[in-house]
N, C-alpha and C positions, 0 to 999 in steps of 0.2 A: 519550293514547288507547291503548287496549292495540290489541294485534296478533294474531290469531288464526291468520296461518299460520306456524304452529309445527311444529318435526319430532315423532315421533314419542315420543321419548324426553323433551323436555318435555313432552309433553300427560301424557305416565306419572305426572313426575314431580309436575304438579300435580293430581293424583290425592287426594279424601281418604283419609288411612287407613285400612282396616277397622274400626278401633277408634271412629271420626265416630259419632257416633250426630247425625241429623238429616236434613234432606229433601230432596228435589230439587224445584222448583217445578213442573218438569213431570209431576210424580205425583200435583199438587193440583188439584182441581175450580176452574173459575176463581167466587171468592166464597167458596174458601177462607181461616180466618184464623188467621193463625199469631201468639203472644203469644213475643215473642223478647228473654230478659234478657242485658245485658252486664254487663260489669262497673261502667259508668258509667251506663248508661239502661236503659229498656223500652222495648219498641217492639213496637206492633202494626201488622201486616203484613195487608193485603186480597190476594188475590191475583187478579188479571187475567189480561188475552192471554198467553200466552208468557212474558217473565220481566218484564213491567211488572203493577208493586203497587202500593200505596196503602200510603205507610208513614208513621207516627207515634212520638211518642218522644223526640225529641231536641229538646231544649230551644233550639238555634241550626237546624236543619237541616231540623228536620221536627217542628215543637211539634204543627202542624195535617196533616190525612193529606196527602199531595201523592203524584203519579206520579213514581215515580221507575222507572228502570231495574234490577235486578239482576245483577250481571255473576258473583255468585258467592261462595265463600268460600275465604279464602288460611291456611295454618298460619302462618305469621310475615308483619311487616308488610313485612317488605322483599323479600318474594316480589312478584312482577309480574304470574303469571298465577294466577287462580282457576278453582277448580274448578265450568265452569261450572252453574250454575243449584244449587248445591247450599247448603245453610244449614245449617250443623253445630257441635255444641256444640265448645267447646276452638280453633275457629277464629277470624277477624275476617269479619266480613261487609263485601261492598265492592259499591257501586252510584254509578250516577249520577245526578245530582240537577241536574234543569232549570237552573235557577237559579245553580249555580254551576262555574263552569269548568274543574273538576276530579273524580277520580274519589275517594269517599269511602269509607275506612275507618272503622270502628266496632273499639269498645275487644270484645277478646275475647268471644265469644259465651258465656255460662254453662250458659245452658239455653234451649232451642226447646220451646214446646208448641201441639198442633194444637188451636184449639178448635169447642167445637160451636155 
């Protein structure tokens, strides 16, 4: 389980780069949907309350939508804190998923787009 009281100088550092091009969940309409390619899957994203989505896509994890949690998106996998509530291309996106008892990463994000 991650750990959110962090100093200062981690929360910087999981910061995405200026250079992120992609979104913060809290900047979307809830029934917003975001079509989000990895390099392994696609996945479509409903967006809900706060950072719980409706996500689809993954062939073991999320073939059918299911709630899952968003905790955010990390530049490398062995980063530990993400940058929360944000979904950005060149990153991994990382959430929790009811069902299994650990926090999941996805293969590098390629592209994020908002649909109508």
């Amino acid at each position: 389980m991650l750990h959110f009281n962090l100093t200062k100088i981690t929360n910087l550092l999981a910061r995405p780069q200026k250079a992120a091009q992609g979104v913060y969940l809290k900047d979307l309409a809830e029934g917003a949907v975001l079509d989000i390619e990895t390099q392994h899957c696609h996945y479509r994203l409903v967006k809900g309350a706060d950072t719980h989505v409706r996500l689809s896509g993954h062939p073991m994890f999320c073939p059918e939508p299911i709630e899952v949690n968003i905790e955010g998106s990390i530049a490398r996998r062995e980063s530990l804190v993400p940058s929360p509530g944000f979904i950005g291309r060149g990153l991994y996106l990382v959430y929790k998923h009811p069902g299994f008892d650990r926090i999941i990463t996805t293969s590098r994000i390629l592209d994020v787009r908002k649909l109508d």
